[in-house]
SELOKE-841090 format. One line per field, with one value per residue (C-alpha): residue number from 1; x, y, z; residue in one letter. Coordinates in nm, 4 decimals, padded with zeros to 6 digits. Layout:
BEGIN
pos c(NUM  ...)
east c(X  ...)
north c(Y  ...)
up c(Z  ...)
code c(A  ...)
***
This chain:
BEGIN
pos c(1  2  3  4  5  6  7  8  9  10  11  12  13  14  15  16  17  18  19  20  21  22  23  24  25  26  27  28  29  30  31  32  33  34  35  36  37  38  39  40  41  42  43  44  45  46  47  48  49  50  51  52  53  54  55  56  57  58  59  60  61  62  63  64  65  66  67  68  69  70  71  72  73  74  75  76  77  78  79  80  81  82  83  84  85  86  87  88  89  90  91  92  93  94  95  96  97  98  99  100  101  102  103  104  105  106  107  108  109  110  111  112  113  114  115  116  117  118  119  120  121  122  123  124  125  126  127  128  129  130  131  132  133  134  135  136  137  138  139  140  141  142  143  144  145  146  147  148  149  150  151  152  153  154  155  156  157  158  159  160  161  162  163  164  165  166  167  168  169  170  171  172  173  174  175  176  177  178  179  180  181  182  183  184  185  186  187  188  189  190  191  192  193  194  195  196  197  198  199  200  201  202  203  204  205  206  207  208  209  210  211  212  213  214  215  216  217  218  219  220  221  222  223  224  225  226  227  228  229  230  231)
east c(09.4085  09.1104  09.0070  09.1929  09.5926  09.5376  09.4856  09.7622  09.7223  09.6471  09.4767  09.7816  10.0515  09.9912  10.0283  10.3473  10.4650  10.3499  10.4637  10.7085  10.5702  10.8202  10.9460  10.6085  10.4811  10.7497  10.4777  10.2039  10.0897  10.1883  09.8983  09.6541  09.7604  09.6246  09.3920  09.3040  08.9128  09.0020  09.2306  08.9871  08.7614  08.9972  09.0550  08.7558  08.6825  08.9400  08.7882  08.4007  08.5439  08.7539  08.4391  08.1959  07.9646  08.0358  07.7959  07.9188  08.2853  08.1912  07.9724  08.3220  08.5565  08.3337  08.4016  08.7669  08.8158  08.6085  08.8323  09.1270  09.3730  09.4060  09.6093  09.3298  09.1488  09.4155  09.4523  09.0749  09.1294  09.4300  09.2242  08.8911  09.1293  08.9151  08.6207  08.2876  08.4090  08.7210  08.6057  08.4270  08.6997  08.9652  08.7856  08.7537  09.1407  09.2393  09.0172  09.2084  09.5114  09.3490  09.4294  09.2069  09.3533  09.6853  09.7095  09.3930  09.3359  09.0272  08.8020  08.8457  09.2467  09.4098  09.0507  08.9672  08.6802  08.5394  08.2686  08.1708  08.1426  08.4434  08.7938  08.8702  09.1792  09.3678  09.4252  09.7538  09.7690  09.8415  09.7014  09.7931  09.5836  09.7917  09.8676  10.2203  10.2035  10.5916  10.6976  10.4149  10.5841  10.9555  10.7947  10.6572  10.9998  11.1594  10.8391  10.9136  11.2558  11.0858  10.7986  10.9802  11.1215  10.7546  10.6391  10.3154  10.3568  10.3747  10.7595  10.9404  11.3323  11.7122  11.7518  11.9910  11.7785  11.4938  11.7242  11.8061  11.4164  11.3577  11.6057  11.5465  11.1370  10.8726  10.6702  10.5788  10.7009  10.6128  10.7394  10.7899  10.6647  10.6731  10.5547  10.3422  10.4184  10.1257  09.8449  10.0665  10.0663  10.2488  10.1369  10.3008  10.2530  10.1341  09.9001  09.5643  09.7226  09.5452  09.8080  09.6466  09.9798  10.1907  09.8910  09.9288  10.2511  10.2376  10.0201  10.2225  10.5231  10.3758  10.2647  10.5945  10.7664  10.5378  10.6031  10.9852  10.9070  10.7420  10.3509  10.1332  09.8178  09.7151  09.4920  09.5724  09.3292  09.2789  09.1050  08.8008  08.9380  09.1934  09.2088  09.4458  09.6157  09.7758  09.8725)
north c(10.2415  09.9779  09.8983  09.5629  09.6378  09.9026  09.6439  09.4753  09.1838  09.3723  09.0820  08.8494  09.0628  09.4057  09.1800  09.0866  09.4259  09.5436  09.9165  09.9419  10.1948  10.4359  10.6786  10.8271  10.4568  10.4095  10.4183  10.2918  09.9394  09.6272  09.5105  09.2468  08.8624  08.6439  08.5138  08.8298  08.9086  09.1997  09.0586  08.8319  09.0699  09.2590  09.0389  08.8909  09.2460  09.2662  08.9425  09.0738  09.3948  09.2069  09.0094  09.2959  09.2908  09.6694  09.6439  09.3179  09.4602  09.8023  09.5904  09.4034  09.6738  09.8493  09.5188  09.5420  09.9010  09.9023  09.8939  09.8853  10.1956  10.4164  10.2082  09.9971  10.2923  10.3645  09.9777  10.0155  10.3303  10.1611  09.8704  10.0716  10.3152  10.4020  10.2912  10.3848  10.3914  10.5894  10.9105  10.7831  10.5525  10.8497  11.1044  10.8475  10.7883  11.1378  11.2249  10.9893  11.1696  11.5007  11.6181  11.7689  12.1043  11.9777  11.9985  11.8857  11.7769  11.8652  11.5510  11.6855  11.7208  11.5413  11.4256  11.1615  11.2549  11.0654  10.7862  10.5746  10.8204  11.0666  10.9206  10.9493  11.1432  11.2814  11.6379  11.6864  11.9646  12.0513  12.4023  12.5458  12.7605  12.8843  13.1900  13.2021  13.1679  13.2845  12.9695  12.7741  12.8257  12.7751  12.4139  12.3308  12.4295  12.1861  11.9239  11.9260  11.8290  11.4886  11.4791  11.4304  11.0814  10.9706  10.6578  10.5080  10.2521  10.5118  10.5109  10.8035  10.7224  10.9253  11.0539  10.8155  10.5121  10.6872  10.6890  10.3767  10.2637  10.4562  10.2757  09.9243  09.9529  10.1121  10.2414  10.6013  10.8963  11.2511  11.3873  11.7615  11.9353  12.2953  12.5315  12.8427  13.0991  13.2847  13.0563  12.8688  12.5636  12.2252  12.0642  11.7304  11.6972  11.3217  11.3156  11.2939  10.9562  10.8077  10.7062  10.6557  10.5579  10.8062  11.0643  10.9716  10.9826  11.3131  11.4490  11.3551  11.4879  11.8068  11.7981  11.6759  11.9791  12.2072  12.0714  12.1556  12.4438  12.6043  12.5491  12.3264  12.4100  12.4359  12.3270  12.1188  12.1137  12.1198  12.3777  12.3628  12.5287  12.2787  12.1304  11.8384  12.0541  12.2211  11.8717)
up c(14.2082  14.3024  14.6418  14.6535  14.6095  14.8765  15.1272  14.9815  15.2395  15.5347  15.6607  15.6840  15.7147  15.9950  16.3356  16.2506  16.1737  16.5273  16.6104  16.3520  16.1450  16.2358  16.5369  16.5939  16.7470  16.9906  17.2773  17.1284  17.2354  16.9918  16.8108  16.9213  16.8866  16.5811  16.7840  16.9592  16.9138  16.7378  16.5337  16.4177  16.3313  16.1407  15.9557  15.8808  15.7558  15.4981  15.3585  15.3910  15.1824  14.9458  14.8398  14.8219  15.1234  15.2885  15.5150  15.6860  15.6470  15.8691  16.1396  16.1856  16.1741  16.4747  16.6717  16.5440  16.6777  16.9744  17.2912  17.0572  17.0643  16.7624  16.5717  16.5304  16.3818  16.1485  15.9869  15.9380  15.7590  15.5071  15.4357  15.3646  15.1451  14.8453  14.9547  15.0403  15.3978  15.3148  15.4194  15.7114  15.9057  15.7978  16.0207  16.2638  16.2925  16.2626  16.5526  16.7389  16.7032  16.8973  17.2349  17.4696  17.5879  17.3935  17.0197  16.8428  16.5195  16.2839  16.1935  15.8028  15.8393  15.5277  15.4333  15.1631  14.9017  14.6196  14.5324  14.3161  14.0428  14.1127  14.1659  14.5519  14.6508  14.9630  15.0445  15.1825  15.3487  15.7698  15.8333  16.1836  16.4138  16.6898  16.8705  16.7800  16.3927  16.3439  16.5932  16.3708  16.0805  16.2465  16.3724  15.9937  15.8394  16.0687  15.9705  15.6208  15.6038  15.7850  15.6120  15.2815  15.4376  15.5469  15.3250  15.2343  15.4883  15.7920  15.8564  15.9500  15.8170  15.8100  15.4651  15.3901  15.5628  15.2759  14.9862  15.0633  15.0522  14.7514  14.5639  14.6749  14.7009  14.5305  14.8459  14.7903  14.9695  14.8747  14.5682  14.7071  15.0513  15.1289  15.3884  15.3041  15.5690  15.4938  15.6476  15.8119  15.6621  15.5389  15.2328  15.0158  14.6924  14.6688  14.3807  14.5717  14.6348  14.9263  15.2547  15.5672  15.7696  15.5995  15.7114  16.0725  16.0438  15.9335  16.1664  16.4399  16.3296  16.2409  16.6182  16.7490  16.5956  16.7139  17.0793  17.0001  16.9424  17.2300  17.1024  17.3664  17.2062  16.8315  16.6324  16.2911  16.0015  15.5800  15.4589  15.3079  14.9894  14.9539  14.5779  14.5169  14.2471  14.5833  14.6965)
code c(X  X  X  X  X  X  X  X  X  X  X  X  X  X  X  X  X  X  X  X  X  X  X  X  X  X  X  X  X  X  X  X  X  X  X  X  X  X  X  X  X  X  X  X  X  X  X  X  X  X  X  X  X  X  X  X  X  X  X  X  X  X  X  X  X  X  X  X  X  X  X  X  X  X  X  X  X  X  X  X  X  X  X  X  X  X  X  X  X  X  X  X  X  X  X  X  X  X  X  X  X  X  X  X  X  X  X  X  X  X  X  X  X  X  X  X  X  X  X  X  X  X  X  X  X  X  X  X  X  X  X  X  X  X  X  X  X  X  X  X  X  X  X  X  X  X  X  X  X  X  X  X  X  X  X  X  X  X  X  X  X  X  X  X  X  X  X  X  X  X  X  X  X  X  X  X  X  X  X  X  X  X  X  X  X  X  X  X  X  X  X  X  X  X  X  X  X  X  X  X  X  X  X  X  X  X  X  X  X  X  X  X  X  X  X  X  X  X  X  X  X  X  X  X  X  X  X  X  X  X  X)
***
């Protein structure tokens, strides 16, 4: 995959989809206007990257992002999707998902590695740190049955809303998911594929379920050892 369909228009086509990446955004605010100075600068971003110039593309993604919430953070992170920046603006939006005193999330978690002379790739893998590891794993088990609805473009759907997706789209979802009782841990097999919105998504299922299940403070991470042949 190139840098260029994984903005796949970006640019002229996230404002209008607002908050509708699913049942994880429900309270997050709607994204700024077209004419927003953020917006703008988005934009303007996605152009400076689609024509080369990196360094003018990250000065206006920091004007994008700052005072923006994290969903800013996050449409910086698709459009920079294999990328010099990937790695960078990834850690940046996952941070964004962390919690102080709540459940906090690992600036590495579902990290992106690669350059420009090894092909980049996602690790997809949610680790758990908690002191209740048997509810950790109860709170997983229910995340994967979700997780395996999660597409590329961030939404969370019903089974039959996904199969319905699947068969009239070709957006990606993951092609298996499991739980590994032993670390605890979710991972998706997704090819080292590289899915910002589906990796929010993720994340904040993974942290909704552990809510559900009694768990107010955790921590959620990717282990170092992690090789995309687990993934």
């Amino acid at each position: 995959m190139s840098a260029l369909p994984v903005i796949r228009q970006l640019s002229d086509c996230m404002a209008e989809l607002g908050d509708s990446y699913g049942r994880m955004d429900t309270n997050e605010s709607l994204l700024p206007t077209a004419d927003h100075p953020a917006e703008i600068a988005f934009r303007r971003g996605c152009r400076a990257l689609e024509s080369g110039d990196h360094q003018l593309a990250r000065g206006l993604f920091e004007e994008a992002v700052r005072g923006s919430g994290p969903q800013m953070l996050w449409r910086v992170a698709e459009a920079c999707a294999e990328t010099l920046q990937s790695a960078f603006w990834m850690r940046r939006a996952v941070l964004s998902e962390s919690e102080p005193s709540g459940i906090t999330v690992d600036p590495g978690a579902l990290r992106i590695l690669g350059d420009d002379g090894a092909m980049f790739q996602q690790h997809w893998e949610i680790a758990v740190e908690s002191s209740d590891p048997a509810r950790a794993v109860a709170a997983l088990t229910a995340a994967r049955r979700r997780l395996t609805c999660v597409f590329e473009d961030g939404r969370e759907l019903s089974p039959e809303e996904a199969e319905d997706v699947m068969t009239d789209t070709d957006l990606y979802s993951p092609n298996y998911v499991a739980v590994d009782d032993t670390v605890p841990r979710v991972w998706m097999d997704c090819k080292g594929g590289i899915f910002p919105h589906m990796a929010r998504t993720a994340l904040r299922i993974v942290a909704d379920e552990l809510r559900k299940a009694g768990i107010q403070q955790a921590h959620l991470f990717t282990r170092p050892a992690s090789h995309p042949s687990d993934s």
